[in-house]
Phi, psi and omega in degrees: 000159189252170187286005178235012151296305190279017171272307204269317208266344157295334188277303163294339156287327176280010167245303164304337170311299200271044202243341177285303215265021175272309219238011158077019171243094206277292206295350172277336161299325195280340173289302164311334188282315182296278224294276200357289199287018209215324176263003166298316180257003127011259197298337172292340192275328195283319191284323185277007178276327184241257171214154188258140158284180174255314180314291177311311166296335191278271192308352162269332152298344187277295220262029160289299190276336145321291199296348158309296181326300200318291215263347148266328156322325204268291181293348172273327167337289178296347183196107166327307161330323174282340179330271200300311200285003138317284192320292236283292192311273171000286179298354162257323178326295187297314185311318219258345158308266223314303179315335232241307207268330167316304163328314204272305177336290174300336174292312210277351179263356174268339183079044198241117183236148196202153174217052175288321195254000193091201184286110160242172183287337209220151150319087158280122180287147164275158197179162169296319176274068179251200205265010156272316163283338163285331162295305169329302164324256176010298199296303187276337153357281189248024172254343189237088156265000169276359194252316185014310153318277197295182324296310200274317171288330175315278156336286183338296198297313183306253165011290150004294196279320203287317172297346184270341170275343189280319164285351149291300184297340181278320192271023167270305194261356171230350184314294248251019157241009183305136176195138206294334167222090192018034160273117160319117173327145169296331169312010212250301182326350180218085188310000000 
């Protein structure tokens, strides 16, 4: 399989996760949720082997943050009583997406790079909420579904504290080309 085969069929097992813990069969989501994420880390490993694409770093970031999306959905699915504090997360899911993806842009228009996370396509930031601790979360999920709220607002507020540090750190490293009429410094030409 090439690495965005394994992109995609990770992405697609990580769609029947939520489609068991839609129906309250949380250890068969939680069994699906390990391999989804075991081919998430796959495919980078099958891509720095063989070659890496842009096509390939775009999908896996893409259907990283679906499969993100999936699984408090899934869980509001299964249980009404999860609607809100799903919503509450999701909507820090997104801002700490924006934040995230916003972030790299610009390091990448500065021509500013780091391989802190290993080789990736995109500037990766660090944060309390990364994708280890979102499997984890993910994991006492469907090992707890009674605790789920307080599990899912607990996360927010974390994921929270990170998108908000990633927006302190951007107006520490990009504030100094602001300029009224949206011309860059010649310092801007050297990262």
């Amino acid at each position: 399989m090439t690495a965005n085969q394994i992109t995609a069929f990770g992405l697609l097992i990580g769609g029947v996760a939520g489609l068991f813990i839609a129906q309250e069969l949380y250890l068969w989501g939680l069994l699906l949720i390990g391999l989804s994420r075991l081919m998430d880390g796959l495919d980078g490993a099958v891509a720095r082997a063989g070659r890496k694409t842009d096509l390939g770093g775009y999908l896996d970031i893409v259907f990283d943050f679906i499969f993100y999306g999936l699984v408090p959905l899934a869980f509001a699915f299964a249980r009404p009583e999860n609607a809100l504090p799903a919503a509450v997360l999701l909507m820090v899911f997104y801002a700490n997406g924006a934040s995230f993806l916003a972030f790299a842009i610009m390091a990448e228009k500065r021509r500013i790079s780091t391989e802190s996370h290993g080789s990736k396509s995109l500037y990766f930031t660090g944060g309390l909420a990364e994708a280890g601790e979102t499997y984890a979360v993910f994991a006492l999920f469907c090992l707890l579904p009674d605790w789920f709220g307080v599990i899912a607002y607990s996360f927010a507020a974390i994921t929270a504290i990170t998108t908000v540090s990633r927006i302190l750190l951007a107006r520490e490293l990009f504030s100094d080309t602001d300029q009224p009429d949206g011309k860059a410094n010649e310092s801007d030409a050297h990262p």
